[in-house]
Each structure stands twice: as structure tokens, then as C-alpha cells.
C-alpha positions in Angstrom: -28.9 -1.8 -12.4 -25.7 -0.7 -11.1 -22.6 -0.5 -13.9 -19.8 -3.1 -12.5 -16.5 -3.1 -14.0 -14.7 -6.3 -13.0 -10.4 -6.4 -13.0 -9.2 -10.0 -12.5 -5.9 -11.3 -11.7 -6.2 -14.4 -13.7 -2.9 -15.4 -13.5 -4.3 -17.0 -10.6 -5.6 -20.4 -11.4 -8.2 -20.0 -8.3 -9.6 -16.2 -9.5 -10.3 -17.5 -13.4 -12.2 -20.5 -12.2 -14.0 -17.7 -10.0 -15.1 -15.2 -12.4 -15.7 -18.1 -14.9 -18.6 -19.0 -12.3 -19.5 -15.6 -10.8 -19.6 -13.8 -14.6 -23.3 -15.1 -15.0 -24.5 -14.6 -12.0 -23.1 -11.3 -11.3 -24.5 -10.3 -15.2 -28.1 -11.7 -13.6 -28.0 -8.7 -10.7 -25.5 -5.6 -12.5 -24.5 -4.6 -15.8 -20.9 -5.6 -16.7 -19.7 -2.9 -18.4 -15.9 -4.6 -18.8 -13.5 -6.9 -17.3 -9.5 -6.6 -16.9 -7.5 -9.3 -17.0 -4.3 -6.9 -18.0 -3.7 -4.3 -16.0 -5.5 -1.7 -18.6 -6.4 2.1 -18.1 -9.2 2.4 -15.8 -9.7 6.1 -16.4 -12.7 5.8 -18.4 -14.8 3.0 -18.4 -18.4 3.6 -17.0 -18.9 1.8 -13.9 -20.6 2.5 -10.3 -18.6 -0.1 -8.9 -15.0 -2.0 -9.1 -14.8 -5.7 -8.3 -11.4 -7.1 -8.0 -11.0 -10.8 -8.3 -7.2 -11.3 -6.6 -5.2 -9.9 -3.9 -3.9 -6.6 -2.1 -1.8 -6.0 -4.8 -4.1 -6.5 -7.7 -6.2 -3.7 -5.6 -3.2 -1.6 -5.1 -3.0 -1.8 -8.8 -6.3 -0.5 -9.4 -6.2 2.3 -6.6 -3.6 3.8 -8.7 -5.4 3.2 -12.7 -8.4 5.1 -11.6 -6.8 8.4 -11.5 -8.9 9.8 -9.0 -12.0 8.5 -10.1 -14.2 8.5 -7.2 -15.5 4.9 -7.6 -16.0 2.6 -5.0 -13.7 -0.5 -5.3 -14.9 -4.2 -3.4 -12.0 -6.8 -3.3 -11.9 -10.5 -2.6 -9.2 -12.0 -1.7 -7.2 -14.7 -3.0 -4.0 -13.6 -1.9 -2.4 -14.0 1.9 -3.6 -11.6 3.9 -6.4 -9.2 2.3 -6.2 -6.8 4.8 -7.6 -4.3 1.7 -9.4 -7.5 -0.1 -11.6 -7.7 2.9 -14.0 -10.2 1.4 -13.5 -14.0 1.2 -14.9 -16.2 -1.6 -17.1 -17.8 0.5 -19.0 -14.9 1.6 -18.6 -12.6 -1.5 -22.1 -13.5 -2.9 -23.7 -12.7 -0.1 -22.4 -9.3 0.6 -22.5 -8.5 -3.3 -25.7 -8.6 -2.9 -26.3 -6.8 -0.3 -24.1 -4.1 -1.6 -26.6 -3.9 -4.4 -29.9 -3.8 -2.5 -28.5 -2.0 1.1 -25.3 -0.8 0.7 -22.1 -1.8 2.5 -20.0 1.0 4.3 -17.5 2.6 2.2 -14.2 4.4 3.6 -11.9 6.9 2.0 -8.8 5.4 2.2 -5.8 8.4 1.8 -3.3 7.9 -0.9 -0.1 9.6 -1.0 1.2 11.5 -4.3 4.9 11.2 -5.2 7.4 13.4 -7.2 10.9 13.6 -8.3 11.9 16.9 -9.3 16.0 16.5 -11.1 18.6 18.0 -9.3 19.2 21.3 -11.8 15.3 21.4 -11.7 14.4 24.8 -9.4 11.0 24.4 -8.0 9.0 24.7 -4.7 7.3 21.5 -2.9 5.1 23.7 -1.6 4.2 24.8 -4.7 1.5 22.6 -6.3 1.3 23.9 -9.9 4.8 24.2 -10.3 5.4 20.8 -9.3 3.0 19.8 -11.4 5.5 21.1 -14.0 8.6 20.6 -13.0 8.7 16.9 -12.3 9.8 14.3 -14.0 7.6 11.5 -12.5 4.9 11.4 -10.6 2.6 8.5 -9.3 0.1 7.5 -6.4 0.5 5.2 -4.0 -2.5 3.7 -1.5 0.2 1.8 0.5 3.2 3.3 0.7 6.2 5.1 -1.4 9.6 3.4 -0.5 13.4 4.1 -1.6 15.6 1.2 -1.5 19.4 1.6 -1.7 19.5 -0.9 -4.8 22.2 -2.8 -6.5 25.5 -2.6 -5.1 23.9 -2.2 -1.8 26.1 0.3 -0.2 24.1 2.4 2.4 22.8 5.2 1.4 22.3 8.9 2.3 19.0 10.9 2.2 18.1 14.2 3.6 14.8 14.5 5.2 12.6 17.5 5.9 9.2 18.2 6.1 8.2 21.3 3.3 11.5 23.2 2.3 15.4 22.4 1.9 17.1 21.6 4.7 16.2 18.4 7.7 18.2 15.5 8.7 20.4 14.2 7.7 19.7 9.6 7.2 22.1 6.9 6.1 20.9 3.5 6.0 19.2 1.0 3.3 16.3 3.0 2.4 12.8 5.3 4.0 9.5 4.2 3.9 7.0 6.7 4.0 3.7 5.0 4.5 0.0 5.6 4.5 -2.4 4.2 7.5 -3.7 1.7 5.3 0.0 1.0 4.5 1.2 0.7 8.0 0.7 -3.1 7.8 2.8 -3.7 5.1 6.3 -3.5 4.3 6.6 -0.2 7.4 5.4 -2.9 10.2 7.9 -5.6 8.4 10.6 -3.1 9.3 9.6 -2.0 12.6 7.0 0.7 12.2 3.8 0.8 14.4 0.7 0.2 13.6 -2.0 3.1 12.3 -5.4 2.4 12.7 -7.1 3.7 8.6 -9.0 6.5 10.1 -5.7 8.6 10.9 -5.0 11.1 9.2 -1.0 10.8 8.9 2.1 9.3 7.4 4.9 7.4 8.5 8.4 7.8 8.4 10.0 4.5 8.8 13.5 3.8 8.0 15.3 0.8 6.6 18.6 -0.4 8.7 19.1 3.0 9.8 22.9 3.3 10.4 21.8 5.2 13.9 20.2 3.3 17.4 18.2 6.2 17.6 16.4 7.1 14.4 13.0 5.3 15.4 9.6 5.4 13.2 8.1 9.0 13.1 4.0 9.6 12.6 3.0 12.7 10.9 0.0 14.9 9.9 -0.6 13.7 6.5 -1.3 17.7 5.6 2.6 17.8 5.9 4.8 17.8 2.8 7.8 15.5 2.9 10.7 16.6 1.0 13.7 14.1 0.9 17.0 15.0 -1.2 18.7 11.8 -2.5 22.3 12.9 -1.4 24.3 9.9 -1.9 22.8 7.0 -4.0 23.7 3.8 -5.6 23.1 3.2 -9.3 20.4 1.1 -8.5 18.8 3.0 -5.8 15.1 3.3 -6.6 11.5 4.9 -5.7 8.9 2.4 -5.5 5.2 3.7 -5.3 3.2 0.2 -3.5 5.5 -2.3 -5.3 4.5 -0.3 -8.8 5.5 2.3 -10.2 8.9 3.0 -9.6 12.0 5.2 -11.3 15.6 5.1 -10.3 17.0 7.9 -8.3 20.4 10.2 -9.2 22.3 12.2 -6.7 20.5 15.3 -6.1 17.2 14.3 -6.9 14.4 15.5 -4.7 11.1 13.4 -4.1 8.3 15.2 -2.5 5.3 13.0 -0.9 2.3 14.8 0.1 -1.0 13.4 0.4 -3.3 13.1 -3.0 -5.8 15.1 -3.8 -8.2 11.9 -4.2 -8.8 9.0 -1.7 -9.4 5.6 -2.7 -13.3 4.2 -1.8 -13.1 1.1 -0.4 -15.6 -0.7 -0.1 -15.7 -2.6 3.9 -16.9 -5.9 4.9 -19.2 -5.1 7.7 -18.4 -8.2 9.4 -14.4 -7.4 9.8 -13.1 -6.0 13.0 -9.5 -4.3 13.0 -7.7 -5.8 15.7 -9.4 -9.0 15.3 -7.7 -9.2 11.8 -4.5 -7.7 13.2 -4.7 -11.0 15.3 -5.6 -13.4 12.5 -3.6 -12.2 9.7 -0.2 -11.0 11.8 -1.0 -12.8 14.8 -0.5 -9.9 16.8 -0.9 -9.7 20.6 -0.6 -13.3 20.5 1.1 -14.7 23.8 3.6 -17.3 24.0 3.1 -20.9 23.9 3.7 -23.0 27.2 4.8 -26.4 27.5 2.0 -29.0 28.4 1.9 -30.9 31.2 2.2 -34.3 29.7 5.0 -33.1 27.5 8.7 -33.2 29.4 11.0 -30.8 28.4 14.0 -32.7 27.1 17.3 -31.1 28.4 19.4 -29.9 25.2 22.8 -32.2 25.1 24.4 -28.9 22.7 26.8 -26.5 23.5 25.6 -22.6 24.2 25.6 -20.9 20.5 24.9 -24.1 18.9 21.4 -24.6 16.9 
């Protein structure tokens, strides 16, 4: 029998009525080997599957506790969107099972690695071992890593460059650097396109860039991105998906590059991309017309008013 480990958000009412039900059922076809309701280490419990009970950010969380542990991870959704949760309650039984006898198709979703090396720090991004060293935090992210000007919101200023010292030179409220899977999150919310999962690359988006022509950039994800944090704000902050963060000082450099381990994610065979793009963003959806049997009553206001 296959070795499921299950990680709940239970602070969803919805998701502990669920695995109250499932827990028997699922222990009639798999051996539980554990289940997370706390947001424990997930490092090394034995399990040939992850089920997570919750949302895309309940599997964000457990992209990153794995480690790099090459275990395939199934979510249902009880969130918003589940664009990562791909499976619904209604249909998880079914495709559980099938998943056990069959097998559902897994993708490797790429994950991006982020470092902050201090200012007085001297060490190459290229350098992987000495990174390793050097840095003072480090984290993975399966969505995106994100700096955000922070508390007292004065814009800020960040150089950019991809590998080595030097680049371009930003001011604005913040850079997201985003993963395919992470291109319909917060990088679409702020004006950056769409990336289907399979490409291999990152995005560059920034945040009320103080520029009308600094647009969204799409790079190889074998690139190293090296930004220097040249003016900051006391609050100014590196979020890894929403996570893991630490604030930033003046001078610090944060190096993004992709992760050595992808994140399996286990696929509902029955999704389609753009159909989801439609249903869950409405995307490519075209404007509403007025009926015929509904008049279009004249507004008595003034231009600007409203």
C-alpha cells in the first residue's frame, strides 16, 4: 500500500469536517503514515505521497517543508482559486483512487532558491558553494520571491542584473521575480503576462515602477538574478510565496536562481490551462452588451461624477 502523509489546514472549518470523513476511508486504501495540522518539518516522514487538505497557500507551504524531497504532492482545494490545488472535493475520491491503482500525471514544477548575502559579505552569485556560505538567509519559493518597499512606503531603489555586479538601475514599490507556476499570482495582479508551467523561465515584474517604460521581462530560468538593495526603507522586505521573508538593509544583495529540486505536483487529468485561466481569472472573457429589452437609461450626472 502506498505511504500517504496528509497536511491539513484545519483552520478551515470546511477542510476538518473533510479529513474527519476522508481519514477512514483514505486508511481503507494507503497507509497514513502522519497528518499536519501545524505547519511541521516535512523532511522526514516516510511517505510516497502528500495530500493537502486546503488551498494554494497551504501547498506553497508544503513545496517549501519538503526540502527537496522528491515526493509527489496532490492538493484539493478549499481555497479561491486552486490553480496548484487542482482537485475539488467533489471529485477527490475518485481521482485518489485512481492515483492509487493507475497513476495520475505528475509535473515538475520549478522552484526558485533565494539568498541575501550582507553588504560587507564578499562572495560570488555564481558561485554555488560559496553562497552556500556566505548568506545569511536562504529559502525556496514555488511561486514567487517578491521585495516590497515596506513601512514608510517611500519608493525604493534596487539594482538589477543578471549574474555579476552591475545592471539597472529600478525605483519603484518593489520587483517580483516569479516562477511559471507563479505567473498567476501576485506578477499577473501587477501587470505581468501570463507563463504557461512548462517554460522554463522567470519573470521580472516590477511594482509601480517610477518609469513608463520598465515593462515585465521573461527570462531563461538557468539565469542568475542578482539585485543590490541600494536604497531601502526600514521596513522593506523579501518575501519568498507569502512565507518566508527577512527585512532588507542598504547594500544587501539577493540572488534568485532556480533550485536544484522541482516540486512534483501531482495533475488533475481533467483540467485544461486556458479553460481555468477562463474560469478562475476570467480571462479572454468579452464584454457584456446591453439586452434588447433592457433601455439604456441616459445618466442625469455631470462628466467626472460617479
Amino acid at each position: 500500500m502506498k505511504r500517504v502523509y496528509i497536511v491539513a489546514n484545519t483552520a478551515k472549518p470546511p477542510v476538518a469536517r473533510a479529513l474527519e470523513q476522508w481519514q477512514p476511508w483514505i486508511a481503507q486504501r494507503a497507509t497514513i503514515t502522519g497528518i499536519d495540522t501545524d505547519g511541521g518539518d516535512l523532511s522526514t516522514p516516510e511517505m510516497d505521497l502528500v495530500l493537502v487538505f486546503g488551498g494554494d497557500g497551504t501547498l506553497l507551504s508544503v513545496a517549501r517543508r519538503l526540502k527537496g524531497r522528491q515526493v509527489p504532492v496532490m492538493g484539493v482545494n478549499f481555497g479561491r482559486l486552486g490553480f496548484l490545488a487542482s482537485f475539488t472535493p467533489d471529485n477527490f475520491q475518485h481521482f485518489f483512487e485512481q492515483h492509487l491503482t493507475k497513476g495520475l500525471p505528475i509535473s515538475n514544477r520549478q522552484m526558485l532558491e533565494a539568498s541575501v548575502v550582507s553588504s560587507n559579505v564578499k562572495c560570488r552569485p555564481d558561485d554555488c558553494a560559496a553562497l552556500a556560505e556566505c548568506r545569511r538567509f536562504a529559502a525556496t519559493a514555488l511561486n514567487d520571491a517578491v521585495i516590497t518597499a515596506g513601512p514608510p512606503f517611500r519608493m525604493i531603489e534596487l539594482t538589477i542584473s543578471e549574474g555579476h555586479d552591475g545592471g539597472v538601475s529600478y525605483m519603484g514599490d518593489g520587483l517580483i521575480v516569479s516562477t511559471a507556476s507563479g505567473s498567476t499570482a501576485y506578477s499577473v495582479s501587477a501587470g505581468g503576462p501570463i507563463i504557461s508551467p512548462d517554460i522554463a523561465g522567470f519573470c521580472i515584474t516590477p511594482i509601480c515602477p517610477h518609469s513608463l517604460s520598465f515593462r515585465p521581462v521573461v527570462i531563461s530560468s538557468d539565469s542568475t538574478i542578482l539585485i543590490v538593495a541600494t536604497r531601502v526603507n526600514e521596513g522593506t522586505t523579501l518575501f519568498c510565496d507569502g512565507q518566508a521573508s527577512t527585512r532588507l538593509l542598504a547594500g544587501d544583495r539577493v540572488v534568485l536562481r532556480r533550485s536544484t529540486h522541482d516540486c512534483l505536483l501531482v495533475e488533475n487529468p481533467e483540467a485544461r490551462e486556458w479553460r481555468s485561466l477562463a474560469e478562475k481569472l476570467n480571462w479572454a472573457i468579452g464584454p457584456r452588451y446591453t439586452q434588447p429589452d433592457q433601455p439604456v437609461i441616459p445618466s442625469t450626472g455631470t462628466p467626472g461624477e460617479g
